[in-house]
N, C-alpha and C positions, 0 to 999 in steps of 0.2 A: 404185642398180644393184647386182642382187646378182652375179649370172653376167658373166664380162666376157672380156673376150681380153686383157686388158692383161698381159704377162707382164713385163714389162723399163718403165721410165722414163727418158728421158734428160734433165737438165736444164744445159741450156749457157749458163753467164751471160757477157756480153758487157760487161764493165765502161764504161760514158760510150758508149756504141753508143745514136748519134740513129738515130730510126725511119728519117729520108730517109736517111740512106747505103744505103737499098734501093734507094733509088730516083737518088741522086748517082752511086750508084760498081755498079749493075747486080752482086752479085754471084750468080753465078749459083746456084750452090747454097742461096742463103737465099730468092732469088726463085723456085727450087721448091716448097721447102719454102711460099713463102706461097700458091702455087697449087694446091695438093695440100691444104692444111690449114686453118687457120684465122686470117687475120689480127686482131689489134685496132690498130684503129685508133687511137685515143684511149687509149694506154697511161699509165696515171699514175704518180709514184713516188711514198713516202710523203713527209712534211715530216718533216725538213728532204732536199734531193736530196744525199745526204751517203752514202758508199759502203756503212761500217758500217754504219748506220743500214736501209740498204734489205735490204741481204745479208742482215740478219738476217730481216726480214719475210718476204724469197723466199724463205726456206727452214720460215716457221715459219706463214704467210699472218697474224702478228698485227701490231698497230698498235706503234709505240715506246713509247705508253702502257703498254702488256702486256707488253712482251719487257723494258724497262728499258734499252734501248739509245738514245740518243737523239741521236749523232752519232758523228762519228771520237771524240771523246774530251771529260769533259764534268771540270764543275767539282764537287769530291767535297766539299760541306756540311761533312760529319760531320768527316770529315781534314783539313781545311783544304789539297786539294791537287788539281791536275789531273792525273786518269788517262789516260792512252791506251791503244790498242789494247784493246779494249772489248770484252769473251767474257762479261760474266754474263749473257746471257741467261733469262729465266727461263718462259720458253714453250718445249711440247714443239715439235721438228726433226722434219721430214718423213721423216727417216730413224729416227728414235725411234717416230715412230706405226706406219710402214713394219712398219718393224722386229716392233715387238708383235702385230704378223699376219703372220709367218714369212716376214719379207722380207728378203734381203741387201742391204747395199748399201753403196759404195765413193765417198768422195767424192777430185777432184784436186782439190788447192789451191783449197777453198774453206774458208775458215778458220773462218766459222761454224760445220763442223760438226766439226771436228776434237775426238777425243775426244766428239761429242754424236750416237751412235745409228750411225754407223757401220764396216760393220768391218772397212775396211783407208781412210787416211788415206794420198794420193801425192803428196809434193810433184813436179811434174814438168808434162807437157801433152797435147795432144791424143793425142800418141802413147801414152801411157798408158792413156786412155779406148778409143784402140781395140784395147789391149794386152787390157783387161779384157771386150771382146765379142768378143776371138777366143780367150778363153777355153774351154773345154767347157763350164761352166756360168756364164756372165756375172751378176754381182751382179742383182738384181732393179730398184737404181737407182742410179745412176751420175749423179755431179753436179761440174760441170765449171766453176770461175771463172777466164775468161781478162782480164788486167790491160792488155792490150798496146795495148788502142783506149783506155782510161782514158789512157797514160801518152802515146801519142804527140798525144792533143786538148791536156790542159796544154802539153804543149813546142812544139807546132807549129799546136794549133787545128784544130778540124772539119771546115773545107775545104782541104787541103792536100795536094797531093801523099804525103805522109808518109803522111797520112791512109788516101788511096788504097791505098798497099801494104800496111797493117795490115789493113784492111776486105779485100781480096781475100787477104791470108795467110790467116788465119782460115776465110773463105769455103772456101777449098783444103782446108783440113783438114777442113772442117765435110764437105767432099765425100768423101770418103775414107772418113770416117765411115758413112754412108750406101750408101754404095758395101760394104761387109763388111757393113750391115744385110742387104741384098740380096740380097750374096753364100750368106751362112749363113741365110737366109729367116728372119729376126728381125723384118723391118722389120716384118713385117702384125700381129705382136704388141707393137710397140714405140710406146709413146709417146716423143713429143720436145718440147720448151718451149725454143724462144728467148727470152730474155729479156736486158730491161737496167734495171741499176739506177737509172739519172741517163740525161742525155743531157749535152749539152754543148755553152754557150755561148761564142760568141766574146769573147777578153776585151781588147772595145778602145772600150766603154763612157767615156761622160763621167765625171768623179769628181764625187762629190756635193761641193756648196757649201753653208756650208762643211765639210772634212775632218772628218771624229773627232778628232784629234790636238789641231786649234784648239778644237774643242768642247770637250773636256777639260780643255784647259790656260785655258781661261776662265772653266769652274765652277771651278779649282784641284781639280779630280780626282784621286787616287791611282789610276793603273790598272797595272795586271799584264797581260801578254798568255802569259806562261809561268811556271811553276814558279820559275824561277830567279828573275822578277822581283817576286816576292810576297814585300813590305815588311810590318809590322808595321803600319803606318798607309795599307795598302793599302787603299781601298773597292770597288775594283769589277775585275774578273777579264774579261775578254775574250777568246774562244775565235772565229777567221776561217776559215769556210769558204765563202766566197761572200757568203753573209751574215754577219752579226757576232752575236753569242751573248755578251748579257751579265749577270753577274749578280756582286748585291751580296755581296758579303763578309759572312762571318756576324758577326754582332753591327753591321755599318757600315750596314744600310740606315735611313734614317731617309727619314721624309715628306719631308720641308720638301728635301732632297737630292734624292731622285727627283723631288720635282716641277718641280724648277730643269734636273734632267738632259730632261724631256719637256718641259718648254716651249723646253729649246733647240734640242732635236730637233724639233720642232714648225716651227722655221724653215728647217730643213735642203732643201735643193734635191735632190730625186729619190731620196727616200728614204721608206718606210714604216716604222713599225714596229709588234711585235706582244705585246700584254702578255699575260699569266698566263690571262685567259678564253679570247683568241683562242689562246691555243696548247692548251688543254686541247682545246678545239673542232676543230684540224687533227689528234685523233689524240696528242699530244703531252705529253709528262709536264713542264710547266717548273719545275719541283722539280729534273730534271735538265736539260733543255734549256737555260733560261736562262731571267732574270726578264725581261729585253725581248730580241726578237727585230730586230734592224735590217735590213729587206731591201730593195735596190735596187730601183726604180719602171726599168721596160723604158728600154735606151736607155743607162742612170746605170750606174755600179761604185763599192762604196763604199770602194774601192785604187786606184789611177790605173791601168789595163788597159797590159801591153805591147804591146798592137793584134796579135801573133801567137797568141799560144798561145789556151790555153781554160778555162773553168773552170764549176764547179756550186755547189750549194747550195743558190740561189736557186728561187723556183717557177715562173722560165722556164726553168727545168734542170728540170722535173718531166716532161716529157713523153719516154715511155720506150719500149724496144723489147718486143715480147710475139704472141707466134706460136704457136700448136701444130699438131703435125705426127701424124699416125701411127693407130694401131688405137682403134676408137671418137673418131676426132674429124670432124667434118663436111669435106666438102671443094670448097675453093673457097670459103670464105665469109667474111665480114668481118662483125664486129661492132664499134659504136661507141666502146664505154668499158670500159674494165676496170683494177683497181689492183691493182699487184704483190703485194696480199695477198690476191687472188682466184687465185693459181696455185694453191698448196697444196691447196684444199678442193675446187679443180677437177681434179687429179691424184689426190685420194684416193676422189672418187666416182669419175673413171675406172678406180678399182683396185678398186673396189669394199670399199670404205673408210671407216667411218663418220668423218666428219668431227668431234673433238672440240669441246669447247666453248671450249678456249684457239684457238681460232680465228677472227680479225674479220673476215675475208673471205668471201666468199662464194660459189658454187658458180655458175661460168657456162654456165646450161644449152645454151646457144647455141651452146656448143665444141664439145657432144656430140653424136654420133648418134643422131638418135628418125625412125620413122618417122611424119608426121601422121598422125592417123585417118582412116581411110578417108572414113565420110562427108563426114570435109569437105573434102576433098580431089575428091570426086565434086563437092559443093556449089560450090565454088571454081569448076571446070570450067563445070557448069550455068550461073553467073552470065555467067562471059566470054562463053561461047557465045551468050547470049541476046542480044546487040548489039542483036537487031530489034525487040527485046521493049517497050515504051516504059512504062518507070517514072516515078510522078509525079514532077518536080522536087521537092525536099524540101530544109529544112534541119533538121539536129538539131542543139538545142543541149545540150551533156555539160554536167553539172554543175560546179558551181563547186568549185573545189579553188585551195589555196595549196600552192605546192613551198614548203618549208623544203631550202635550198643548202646541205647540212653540207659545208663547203669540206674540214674536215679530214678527216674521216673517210673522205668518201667521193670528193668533189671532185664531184659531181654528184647531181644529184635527178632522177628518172624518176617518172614517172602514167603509168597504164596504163587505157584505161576501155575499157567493153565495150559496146559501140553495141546488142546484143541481138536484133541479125541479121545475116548477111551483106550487106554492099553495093557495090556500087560508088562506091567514093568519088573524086571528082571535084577535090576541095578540101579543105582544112583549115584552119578559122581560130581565129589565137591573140588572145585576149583581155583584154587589158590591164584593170588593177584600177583602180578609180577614184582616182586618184592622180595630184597633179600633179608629182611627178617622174619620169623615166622609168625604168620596169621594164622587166625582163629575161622571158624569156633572151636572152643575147647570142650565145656559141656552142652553137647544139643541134641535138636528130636526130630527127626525125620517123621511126616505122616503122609499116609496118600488117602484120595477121595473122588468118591466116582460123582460127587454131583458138587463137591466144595463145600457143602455145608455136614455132611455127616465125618468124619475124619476119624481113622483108624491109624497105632501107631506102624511103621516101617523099621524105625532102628530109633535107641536112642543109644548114649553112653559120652564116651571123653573122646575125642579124636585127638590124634598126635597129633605137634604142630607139622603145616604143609608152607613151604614159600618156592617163590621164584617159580609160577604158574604150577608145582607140581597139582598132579590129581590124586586125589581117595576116591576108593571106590566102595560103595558101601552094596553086597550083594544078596541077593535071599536064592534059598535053594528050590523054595516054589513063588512062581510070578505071583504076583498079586494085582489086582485089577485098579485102575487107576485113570484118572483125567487131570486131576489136582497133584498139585508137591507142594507141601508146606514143612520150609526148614525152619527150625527158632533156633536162636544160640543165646543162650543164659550165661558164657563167660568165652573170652576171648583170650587170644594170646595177643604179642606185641607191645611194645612200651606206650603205642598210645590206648590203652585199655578201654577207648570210649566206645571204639570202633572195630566190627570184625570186616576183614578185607576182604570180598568173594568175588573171583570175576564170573563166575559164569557154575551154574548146573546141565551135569551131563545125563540123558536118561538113554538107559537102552531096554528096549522092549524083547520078550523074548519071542523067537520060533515057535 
């Protein structure tokens, strides 16, 4: 996009803001905002759901592999010490790119970009933000991190009263906000991005059997979980965010020791853990993350839970909030998946913005406004219309294709195949590989499209597992007009979880 109307960005991050408090707590002004704009559905956050970690990504769209950031605070090899509060980012900021195509721009209290591209830094809050669009000339983007849904989920938990008045405070402001878009006729130039970094679990989870504490004290373990407690005959350093972040001490890891630490952990009750492949794999640097990753299996806490408050970390904390509102975005429409390092590269083609290469996310065309081409559009029509018309019954079978699951990177695998006419498609069946354990997908989202680039949903939901070639058949009671099939699968079955098995998609067109 080279010509655009985007004049202004606004980016509002909502610190542990779950997607349903749109829909638990009605508040009104963000329920606008998703009717006018663009919802995602299936918003992910990066691994680990860890605040630093994500803030960095929303503002930079790269992975913690790339930025160097790889939680609240990680264990420093080289120094023999744990850092907090975590700024080396080393991927350029949204306002750094901004910036180098004659853009201003103002961040409140979001600490990522302080000192990094923009240029006025306010510690303060929403009154601020709308201090700076009743400006004469408003910063070009303005980025906005509110803590206050973070802090009252840890103390009181996601469904709570408490809850309720933070989510509709905010809501209020967010109105206001919009309300002087309006006023000063900004808005029809303005983009806007809700987002959230984490969401947030309740933390009243069962405690894994048995604890860490007995684990440890049975290998006779040297552990540190801070600065202060890092002995000389220390082996292994421990960093709690949800999940547990551990890693050996330099010089203390030895074989014969790790492998006595995983075969204990191996009997542990409700608990997974993640070594050095799987975390390069989610995206993940564990040089800095951590040599094993420990995260609770749904249900388990790997801390005994107070049963009120809340907490993240975990990859049931990954599913996050993600909205855009405003000039050049489509309206009214919902898309199924998208990850917090797809805003960036989606804000900077709306600006009309070449999107660098320190960038892992990717461009969601789906946000944008295009109009389809005509012809198919005319075509589209033609077909519906023809009800009377009677088409042989048909089935085609798509070619065999395998999803490879990149959990980390991406959290989901999408095909996209091209049937090579418009049809009326009737059905759609998924094809399990000849395999006697059961493949996936487990949650996924059928779409179809008459030109490939506009995409309408078909089905989504959980499919039961299928193996040993069976078919599903996923059917509608009125055909729907179609050229394109685009399947995602967001989680898979099977013990190798990296990978959903698919030999083949079946389409039949109706009569």
């Amino acid at each position: 996009m080279s010509a655009t109307n985007v004049k202004h960005i606004v980016m509002l991050m909502l610190d542990a803001f779950r997607p349903d408090y749109l829909t638990i707590y009605t508040p009104p002004h963000l329920q606008r905002l998703v009717r006018e704009g663009t919802w995602v559905a299936e918003a992910r956050s990066v691994f680990p759901s860890t605040t630093t970690t994500n803030q960095t990504s929303f503002v930079t769209g790269a992975l913690p592999a790339s930025t160097g950031i790889p939680n609240n605070s990680r264990y420093d090899r080289a120094d023999d010490c744990i850092r907090t509060k975590l700024r080396d980012n080393r991927c350029a900021t949204i306002a750094e790119i901004l910036g180098s195509h004659g853009w201003t721009a103002a961040s409140v209290n979001h600490f990522m970009l302080q000192d990094r591209g923009v240029d006025r830094y306010i510690s303060g809050g929403m009154e601020d933000v709308i201090s700076l669009f009743a400006e004469e000339r408003p910063p070009g983007l303005v980025v906005y991190y509110h803590s206050h849904t973070d802090t009252v989920g840890h103390a009181h938990g996601p469904f709570s009263p408490e809850m309720r008045e933070a989510v509709m405070a905010i809501d209020h402001d967010i109105g206001r906000l919009l309300q002087l878009l309006d006023e000063r006729d900004l808005a029809r130039r303005t983009v806007i991005v809700v987002a959230s970094d984490h969401g947030m679990i309740p933390n009243d989870g069962r405690p894994i059997e048995p604890e860490l504490p007995e684990i440890f004290a049975s290998l006779n373990l040297q552990v540190a979980a801070s600065a202060e407690e890092i002995r000389p005959d220390t082996e292994l350093i421990t960093l709690q965010f949800g999940s547990t972040f551990l890693y050996w001490r330099n010089g203390k890891k030895h074989p014969e020791r790790e492998r006595q630490l995983l075969e204990a952990l191996d009997q542990v009750q409700g608990l997974d853990y993640l070594l050095p492949e799987d975390i390069r794999r989610m995206g993940a640097d564990p040089d800095r993350l951590a040599d094993i990753v420990l995260v609770p299996q749904e249900g388990w806490m790997i801390r005994k839970g107070s049963g009120t408050g809340g907490l993240h970390g975990t990859p049931l904390a990954e599913h996050s909030t993600l909205l855009f509102c405003g000039a050049e975005v489509r309206k009214g429409a919902v898309i199924h998946h998208a990850a917090i390092t797809d805003v960036v590269p989606t804000l900077l083609t709306l600006a009309g913005v070449p999107v660098p290469a320190s960038v892992d996310g990717q461009v969601l065309t789906s946000v944008i406004t295009t109009e389809a081409p005509t012809d198919y559009r005319a075509a589209m029509d033609a077909v519906l219309a023809e009800a009377a018309v009677s088409l042989e019954a048909e089935e085609r079978q798509v070619e065999a294709c395998r999803f490879a699951w990149e959990y980390l990177s991406r959290g989901s695998a999408a095909f996209t195949h091209d049937c090579g006419a418009l049809l009326r498609v009737k059905a759609i069946g998924i094809v399990a590989d000849a395999e006697p354990a059961p493949v996936g997908p487990h949650l996924y989202a059928l779409e179809i499209s008459a030109d490939g680039v506009d995409f309408e949903a078909f089905h989504a939901g959980v499919l039961e597992p299928i193996a040993d070639g069976q078919t599903v058949w996923i059917k509608k009671e009125t055909p729907m007009a179609a050229r394109f099939i685009r399947l995602t699968a967001y989680t898979g079955y099977a013990g190798d979880t990296a990978t959903v098995r698919i030999a083949r998609l079946l389409v039949t067109s109706d009569e």
